[in-house]
C-alpha positions in Angstrom: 0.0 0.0 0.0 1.4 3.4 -1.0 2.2 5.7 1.4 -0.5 8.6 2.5 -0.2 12.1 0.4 -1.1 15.2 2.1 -0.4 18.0 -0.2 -1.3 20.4 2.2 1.3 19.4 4.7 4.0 19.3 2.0 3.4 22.7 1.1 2.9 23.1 4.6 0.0 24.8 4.2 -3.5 25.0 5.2 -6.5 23.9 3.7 -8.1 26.7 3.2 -5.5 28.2 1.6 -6.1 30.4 -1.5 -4.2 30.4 -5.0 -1.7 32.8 -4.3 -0.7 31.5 -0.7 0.0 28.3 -2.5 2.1 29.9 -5.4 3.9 32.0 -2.5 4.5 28.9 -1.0 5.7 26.7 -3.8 8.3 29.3 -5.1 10.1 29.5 -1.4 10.4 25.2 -1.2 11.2 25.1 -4.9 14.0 27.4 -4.2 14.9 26.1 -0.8 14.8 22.4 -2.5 15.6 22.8 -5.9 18.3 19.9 -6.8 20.7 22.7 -8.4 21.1 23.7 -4.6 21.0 20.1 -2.4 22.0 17.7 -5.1 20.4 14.7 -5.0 19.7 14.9 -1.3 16.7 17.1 -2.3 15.2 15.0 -5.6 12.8 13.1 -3.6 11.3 16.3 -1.9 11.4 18.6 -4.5 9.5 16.4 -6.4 6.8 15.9 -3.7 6.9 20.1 -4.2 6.1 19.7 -7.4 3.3 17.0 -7.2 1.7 18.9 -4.5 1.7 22.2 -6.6 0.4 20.9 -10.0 -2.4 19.5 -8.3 -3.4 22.2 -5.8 -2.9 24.9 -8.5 -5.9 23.8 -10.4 -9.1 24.4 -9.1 -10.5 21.2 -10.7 -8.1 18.9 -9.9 -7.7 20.6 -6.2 -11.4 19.8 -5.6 -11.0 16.5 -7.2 -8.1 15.8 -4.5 -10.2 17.0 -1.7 -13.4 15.1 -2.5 -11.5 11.7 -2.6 -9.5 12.5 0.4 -12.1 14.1 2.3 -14.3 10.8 1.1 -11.8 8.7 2.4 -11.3 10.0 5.5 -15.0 9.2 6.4 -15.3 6.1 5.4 -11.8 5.2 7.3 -13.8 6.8 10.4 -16.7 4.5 9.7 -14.7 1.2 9.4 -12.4 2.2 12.3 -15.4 3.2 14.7 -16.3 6.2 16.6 -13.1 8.9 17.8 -11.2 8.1 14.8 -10.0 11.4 13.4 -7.2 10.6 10.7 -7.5 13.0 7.5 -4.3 11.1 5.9 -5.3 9.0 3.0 -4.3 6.3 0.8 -5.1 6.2 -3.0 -5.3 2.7 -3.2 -8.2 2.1 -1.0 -10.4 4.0 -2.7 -10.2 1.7 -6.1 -6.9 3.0 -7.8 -5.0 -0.5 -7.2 -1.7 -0.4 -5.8 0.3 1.8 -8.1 -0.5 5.5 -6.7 2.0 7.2 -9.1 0.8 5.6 -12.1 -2.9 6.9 -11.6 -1.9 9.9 -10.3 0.0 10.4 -13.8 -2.9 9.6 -16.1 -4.9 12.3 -13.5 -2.2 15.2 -14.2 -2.9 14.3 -18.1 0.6 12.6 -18.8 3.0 14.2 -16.2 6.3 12.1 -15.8 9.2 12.4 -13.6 12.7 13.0 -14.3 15.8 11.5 -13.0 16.4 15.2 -12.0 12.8 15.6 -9.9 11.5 18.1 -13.2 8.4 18.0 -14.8 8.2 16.9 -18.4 3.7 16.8 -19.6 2.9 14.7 -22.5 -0.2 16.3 -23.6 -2.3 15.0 -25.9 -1.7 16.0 -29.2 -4.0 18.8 -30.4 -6.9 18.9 -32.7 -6.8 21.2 -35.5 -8.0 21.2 -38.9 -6.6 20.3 -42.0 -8.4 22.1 -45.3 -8.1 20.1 -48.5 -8.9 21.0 -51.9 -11.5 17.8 -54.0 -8.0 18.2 -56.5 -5.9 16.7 -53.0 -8.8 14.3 -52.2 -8.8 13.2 -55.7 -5.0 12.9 -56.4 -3.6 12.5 -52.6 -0.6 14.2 -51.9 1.7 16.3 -49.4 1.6 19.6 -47.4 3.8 20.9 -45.0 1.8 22.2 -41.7 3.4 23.9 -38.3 2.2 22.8 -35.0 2.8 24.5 -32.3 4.6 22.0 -29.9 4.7 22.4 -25.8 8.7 21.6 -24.6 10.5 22.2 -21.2 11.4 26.0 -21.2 15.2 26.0 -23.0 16.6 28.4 -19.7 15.4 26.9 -16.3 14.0 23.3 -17.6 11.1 24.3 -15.5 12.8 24.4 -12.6 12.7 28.5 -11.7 9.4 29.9 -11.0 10.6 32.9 -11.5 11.6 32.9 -15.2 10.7 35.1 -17.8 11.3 33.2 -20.5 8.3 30.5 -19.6 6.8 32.7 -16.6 7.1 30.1 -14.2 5.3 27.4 -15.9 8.7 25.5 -17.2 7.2 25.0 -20.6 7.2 27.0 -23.7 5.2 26.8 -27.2 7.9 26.3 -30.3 6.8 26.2 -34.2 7.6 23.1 -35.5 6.8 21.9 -39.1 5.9 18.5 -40.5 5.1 16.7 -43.8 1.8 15.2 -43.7 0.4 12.9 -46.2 -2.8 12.9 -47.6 -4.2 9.9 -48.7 -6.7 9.7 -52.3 -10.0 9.3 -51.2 -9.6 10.8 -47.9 -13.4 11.4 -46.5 -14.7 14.6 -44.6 -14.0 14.3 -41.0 -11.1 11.8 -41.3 -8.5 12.2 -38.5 -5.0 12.0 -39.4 -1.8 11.5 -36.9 1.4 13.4 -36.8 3.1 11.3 -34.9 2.5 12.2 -31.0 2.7 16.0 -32.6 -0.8 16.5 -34.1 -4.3 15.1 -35.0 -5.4 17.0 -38.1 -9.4 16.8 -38.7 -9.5 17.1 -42.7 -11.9 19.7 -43.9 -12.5 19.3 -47.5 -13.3 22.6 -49.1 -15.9 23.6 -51.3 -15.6 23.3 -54.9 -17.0 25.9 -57.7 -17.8 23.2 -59.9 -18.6 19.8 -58.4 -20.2 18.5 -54.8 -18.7 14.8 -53.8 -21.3 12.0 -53.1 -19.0 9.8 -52.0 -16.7 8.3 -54.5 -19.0 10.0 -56.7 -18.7 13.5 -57.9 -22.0 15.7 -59.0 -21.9 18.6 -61.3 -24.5 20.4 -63.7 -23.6 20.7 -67.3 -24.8 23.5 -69.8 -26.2 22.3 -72.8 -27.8 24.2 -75.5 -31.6 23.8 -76.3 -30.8 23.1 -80.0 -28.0 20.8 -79.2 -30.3 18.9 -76.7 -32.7 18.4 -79.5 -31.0 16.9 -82.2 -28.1 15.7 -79.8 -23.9 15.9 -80.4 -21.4 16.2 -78.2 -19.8 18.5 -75.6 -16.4 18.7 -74.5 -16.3 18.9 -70.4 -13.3 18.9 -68.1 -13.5 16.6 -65.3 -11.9 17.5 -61.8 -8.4 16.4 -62.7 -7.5 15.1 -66.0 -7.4 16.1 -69.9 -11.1 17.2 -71.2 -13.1 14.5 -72.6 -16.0 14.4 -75.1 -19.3 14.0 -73.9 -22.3 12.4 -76.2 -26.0 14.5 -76.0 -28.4 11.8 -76.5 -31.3 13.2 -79.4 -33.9 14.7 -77.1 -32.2 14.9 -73.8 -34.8 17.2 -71.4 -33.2 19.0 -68.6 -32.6 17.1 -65.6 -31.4 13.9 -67.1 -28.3 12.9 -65.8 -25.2 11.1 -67.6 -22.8 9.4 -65.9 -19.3 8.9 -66.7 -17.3 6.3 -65.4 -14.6 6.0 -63.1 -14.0 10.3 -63.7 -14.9 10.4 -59.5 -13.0 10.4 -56.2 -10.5 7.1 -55.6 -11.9 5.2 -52.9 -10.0 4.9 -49.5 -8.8 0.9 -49.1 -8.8 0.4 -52.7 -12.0 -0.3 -55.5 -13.4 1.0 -58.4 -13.0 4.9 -58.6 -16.2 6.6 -58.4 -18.3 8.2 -61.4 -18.8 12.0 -62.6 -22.7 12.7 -63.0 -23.8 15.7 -64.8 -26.8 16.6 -64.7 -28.0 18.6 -67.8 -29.4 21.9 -67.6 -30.5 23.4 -70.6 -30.2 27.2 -72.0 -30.8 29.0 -75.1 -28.0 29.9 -77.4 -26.4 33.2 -76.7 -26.9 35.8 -78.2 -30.5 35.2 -79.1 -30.9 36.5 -82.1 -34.3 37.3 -84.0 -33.6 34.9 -86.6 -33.6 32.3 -83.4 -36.9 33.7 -82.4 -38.8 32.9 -85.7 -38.2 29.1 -85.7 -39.1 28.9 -82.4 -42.6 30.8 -83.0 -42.8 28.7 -86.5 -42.0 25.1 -84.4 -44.6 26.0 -81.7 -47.4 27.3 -84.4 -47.0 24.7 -87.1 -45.5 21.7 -85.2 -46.5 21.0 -81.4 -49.5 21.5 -79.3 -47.7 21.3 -76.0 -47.1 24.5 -73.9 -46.0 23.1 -70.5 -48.0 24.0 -67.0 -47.8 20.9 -65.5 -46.1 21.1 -61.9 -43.6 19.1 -60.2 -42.0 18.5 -57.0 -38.6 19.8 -57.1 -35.9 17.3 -56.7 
């Protein structure tokens, strides 16, 4: 069973004690007990300083500590019987097995302990986002990114509270910059690693031309009424790629779509690539001329009864 921890009493201390009594209080043992000063006579206790502050600094984790060891100390007077009074405490008998340090670790979110007694946090790595173009999801590829990375202050190795290049917290944000690859296919959302650097939520950005479905990318092509009539071809250009030629069945309405395989997205693990569906939209020839408007009276008068007004849900 690990030995009772009473943070209070290393910082000697009260319980009542406020944020700045305990800063005050830290900064005269860390000096008083700082390695650089004892030698190794003073590892042990200046890392008990330590503990004790980076819990008792932090008003979440100091009530944390105070509702287990205040929790404890009333079930120990309920098992031991009436007049027992000891406020000391023991991790391990409240559930945390017998490895105090260990859990108290995973509570400070990753602190470990030097050979020397200093602090060195693993944080988790952060979250940030990652905006792709549909060209990167479509081809994959590689981009250079800067993270801003926690490290041990370069001056006191987080050892003088008192120092202006950290301010006392030991630790200090550097730039650092790292290749990240982007795999084809990647999906909206995806999280990719950088190492224990980074975890980069991809963001694909909108596209002026197509919307992804998928594997399958969407777009709306132009086609001319006249063209859509008698039918022909068009020449589109896909999202990456040389143009190709696209046939205009005879009588194509607006709406219909035609689909063109494999011009979509790669799909992640491998598969057929997806397809390109345009969906036609038709428009008059530009500029309209008046010669345009007299076969279009003479093919309504002479040649079809039909005039539309029939209503649809939109799709």
């Amino acid at each position: 069973m690990a030995a009772p921890k009473d943070y209070y009493k290393i910082l000697g201390i009260s319980e009542n004690a406020d944020a700045a009594t305990i800063k005050r209080a830290y900064r005269e043992l860390a000096r008083k007990y700082h390695p650089d000063v004892g030698g190794k006579a003073h590892e042990e206790r200046f890392k008990e300083i330590n503990e004790a502050y980076q819990v008792l600094s932090d008003p979440k984790k100091r009530a944390e500590y105070d509702r287990l060891r205040h929790g404890f100390a009333e079930r120990e007077a309920r098992r031991r019987g009436p007049g027992y009074q000891r406020v000391s405490f023991d991790l391990n008998d409240l559930g945390f097995g017998g490895d105090w340090t260990s859990w108290l670790e995973d509570w400070l979110g990753g602190t470990r302990w030097g050979p020397d007694g200093r602090t060195a946090r693993r944080p988790e790595p952060p979250e940030e986002t990652l905006s792709v173009t549909l060209e990167q999801v479509a081809l994959g590829g590689r981009v250079v990114i800067t993270v801003q990375e926690v490290e041990p202050c370069p001056v006191c190795r987080g050892t003088n509270p008192d120092c202006a290049r950290c301010q006392g917290l030991g630790q200090v944000t550097v730039p650092k910059k790292f290749e990240v690859t982007i795999p084809p296919g990647v999906e909206d959302g995806t999280i990719l690693r950088v190492g224990d650097h980074a975890r980069l939520k991809v963001e694909v950005a909108p596209h002026p031309r197509f919307t992804r479905q998928g594997a399958d990318l969407k777009g709306r092509l132009m086609v001319s009424v006249p063209l859509a009539a008698v039918g022909g071809e068009v020449t589109v250009k896909p999202l990456v790629g040389e143009p190709v030629a696209v046939t205009i069945p005879r009588h194509t309405n607006a709406g219909t779509v035609l689909r063109l395989k494999g011009l979509g997205l790669p799909r992640r693990g491998g598969g057929p690539r997806g397809d390109l569906l345009l969906e036609v939209q038709l428009r008059f020839p530009e500029p309209f001329t008046a010669a345009d408007d007299r076969l279009y009276e003479e093919l309504l008068r002479n040649h079809h009864d039909e005039r539309g007004g029939e209503i649809h849900a939109p799709r």
